[in-house]
Structure formats: structure tokens, C-alpha cells
C-alpha positions as CSV (number, residue, x, y, z in Angstrom):
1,X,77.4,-14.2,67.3
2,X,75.2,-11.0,67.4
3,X,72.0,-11.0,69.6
4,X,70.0,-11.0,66.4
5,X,71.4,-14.2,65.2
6,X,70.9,-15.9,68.8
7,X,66.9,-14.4,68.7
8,X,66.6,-16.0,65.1
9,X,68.2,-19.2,66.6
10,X,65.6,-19.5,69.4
11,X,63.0,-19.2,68.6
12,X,63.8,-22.0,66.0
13,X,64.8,-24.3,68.7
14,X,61.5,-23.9,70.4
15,X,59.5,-24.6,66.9
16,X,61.9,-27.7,67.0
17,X,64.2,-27.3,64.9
18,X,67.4,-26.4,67.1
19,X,70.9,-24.7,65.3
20,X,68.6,-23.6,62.2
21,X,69.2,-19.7,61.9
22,X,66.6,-19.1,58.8
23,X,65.3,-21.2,56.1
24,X,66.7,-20.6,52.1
25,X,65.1,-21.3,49.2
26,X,64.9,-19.6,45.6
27,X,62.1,-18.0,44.9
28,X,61.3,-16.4,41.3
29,X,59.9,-13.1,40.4
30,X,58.4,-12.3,36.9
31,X,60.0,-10.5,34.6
32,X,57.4,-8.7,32.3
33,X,60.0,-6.4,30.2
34,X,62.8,-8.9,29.3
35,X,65.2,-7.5,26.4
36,X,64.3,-10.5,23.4
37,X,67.8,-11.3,23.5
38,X,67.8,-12.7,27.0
39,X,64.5,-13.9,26.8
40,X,65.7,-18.1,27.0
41,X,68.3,-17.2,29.4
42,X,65.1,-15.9,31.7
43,X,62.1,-18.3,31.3
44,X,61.9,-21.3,34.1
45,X,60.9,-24.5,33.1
46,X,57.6,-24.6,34.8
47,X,56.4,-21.2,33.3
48,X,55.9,-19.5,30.0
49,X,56.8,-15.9,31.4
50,X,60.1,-14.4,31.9
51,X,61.6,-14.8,35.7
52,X,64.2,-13.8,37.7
53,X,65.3,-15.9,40.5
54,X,66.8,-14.9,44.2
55,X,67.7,-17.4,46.9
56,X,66.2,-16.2,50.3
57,X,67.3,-16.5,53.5
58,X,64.5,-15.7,56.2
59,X,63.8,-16.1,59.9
60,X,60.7,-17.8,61.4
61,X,59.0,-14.9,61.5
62,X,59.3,-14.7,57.6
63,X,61.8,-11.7,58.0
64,X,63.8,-11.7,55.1
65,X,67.4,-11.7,56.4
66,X,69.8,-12.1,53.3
67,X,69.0,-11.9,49.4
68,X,71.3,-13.0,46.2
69,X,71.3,-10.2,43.6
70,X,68.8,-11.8,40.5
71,X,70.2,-14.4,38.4
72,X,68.1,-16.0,35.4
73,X,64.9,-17.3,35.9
74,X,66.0,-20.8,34.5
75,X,68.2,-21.3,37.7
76,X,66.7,-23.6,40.1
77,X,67.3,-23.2,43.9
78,X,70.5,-25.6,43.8
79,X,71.8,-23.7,41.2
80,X,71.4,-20.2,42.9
81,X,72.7,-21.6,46.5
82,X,75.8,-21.6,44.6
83,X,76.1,-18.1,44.5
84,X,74.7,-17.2,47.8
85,X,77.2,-15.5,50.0
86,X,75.2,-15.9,53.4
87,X,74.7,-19.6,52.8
88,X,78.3,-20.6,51.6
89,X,79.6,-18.3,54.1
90,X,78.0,-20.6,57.0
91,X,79.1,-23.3,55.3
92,X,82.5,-22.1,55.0
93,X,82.7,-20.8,58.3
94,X,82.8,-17.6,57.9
95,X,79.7,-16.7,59.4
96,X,78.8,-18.5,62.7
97,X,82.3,-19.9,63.3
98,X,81.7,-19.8,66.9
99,X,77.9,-21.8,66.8
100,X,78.5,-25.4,67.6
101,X,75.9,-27.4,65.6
102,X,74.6,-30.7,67.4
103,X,73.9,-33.4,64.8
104,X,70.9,-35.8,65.7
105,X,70.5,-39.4,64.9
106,X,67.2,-40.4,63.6
């Protein structure tokens, strides 16, 4: 694991939250000069402009540390994880295979 990762890791552990390397969520960006065609393909459900969403990854200090390229702005934040590389990759064990996580009962 790079020094990087490890500085992102602890200074989560010290806000409490211990084996979290960033946080992700999808975030949408509007889209003023949508082709018509796409148009339905790009408007969210909460909004009546034209959006493109991204899944973030980010450290504590709100460094962004991974982006998905843009996918329609009708794609939630469950439906974008789904395409993000960083996240699956962690998942999959690709990235961090050598961090042990510790699990802790509530």
C-alpha cells in the first residue's frame, strides 16, 4: 500500500472511522447544452435540467482521489458504483489486497 493511501487511512482512523480510505458518492453536474436527442437519457428525477453524474471518491480532507468518466444524469449513486473502477477494484481486491479490514460489532 503506498504512503498516500496509509496518510488517507489515518487520519480517518483518528476522525473514527478506522479502514475507511475515502468516502464515494455520485454527485451530478448540470448539463446546460444537451443534444435534444439525449435529453431523457440526462435529466435526474429530482431536477428539471439536464445532468451528468460522476461517482467520487475523496479523502477527509475533501481531496478528490478517483472519478468515473460521466454517465447520464438519471443514474443514481447505486447505479454509477457499478461502474466505478476504484470502488469495485477494493472490492475485488485489486486494490488494497494487502489492508486487513477489522469488522466491528455494534
Amino acid at each position: 500500500m503506498s504512503e498516500e493511501a496509509k496518510r488517507h487511512m489515518r487520519e480517518f482512523a483518528i476522525a473514527g472511522i478506522p479502514g475507511a480510505l475515502g468516502s464515494t458518492d455520485a454527485t451530478h453536474i448540470t448539463m446546460w447544452n444537451c443534444k435534444y436527442n439525449l435529453r431523457n437519457n440526462h435529466l435526474g428525477g429530482k431536477s428539471k435540467s439536464t445532468k451528468r453524474s460522476y461517482n467520487m471518491t475523496v479523502n477527509h480532507r475533501r481531496h478528490i482521489l478517483h472519478s468515473t468518466r460521466g454517465g447520464p444524469g438519471r443514474w443514481n449513486d447505486q447505479t454509477m458504483v457499478l461502474f466505478d473502477n476504484f470502488v469495485t477494484g477494493i472490492h475485488d481486491g485489486e486494490h488494497l489486497h494487502n489492508v486487513e479490514f477489522e469488522l466491528l460489532e455494534r
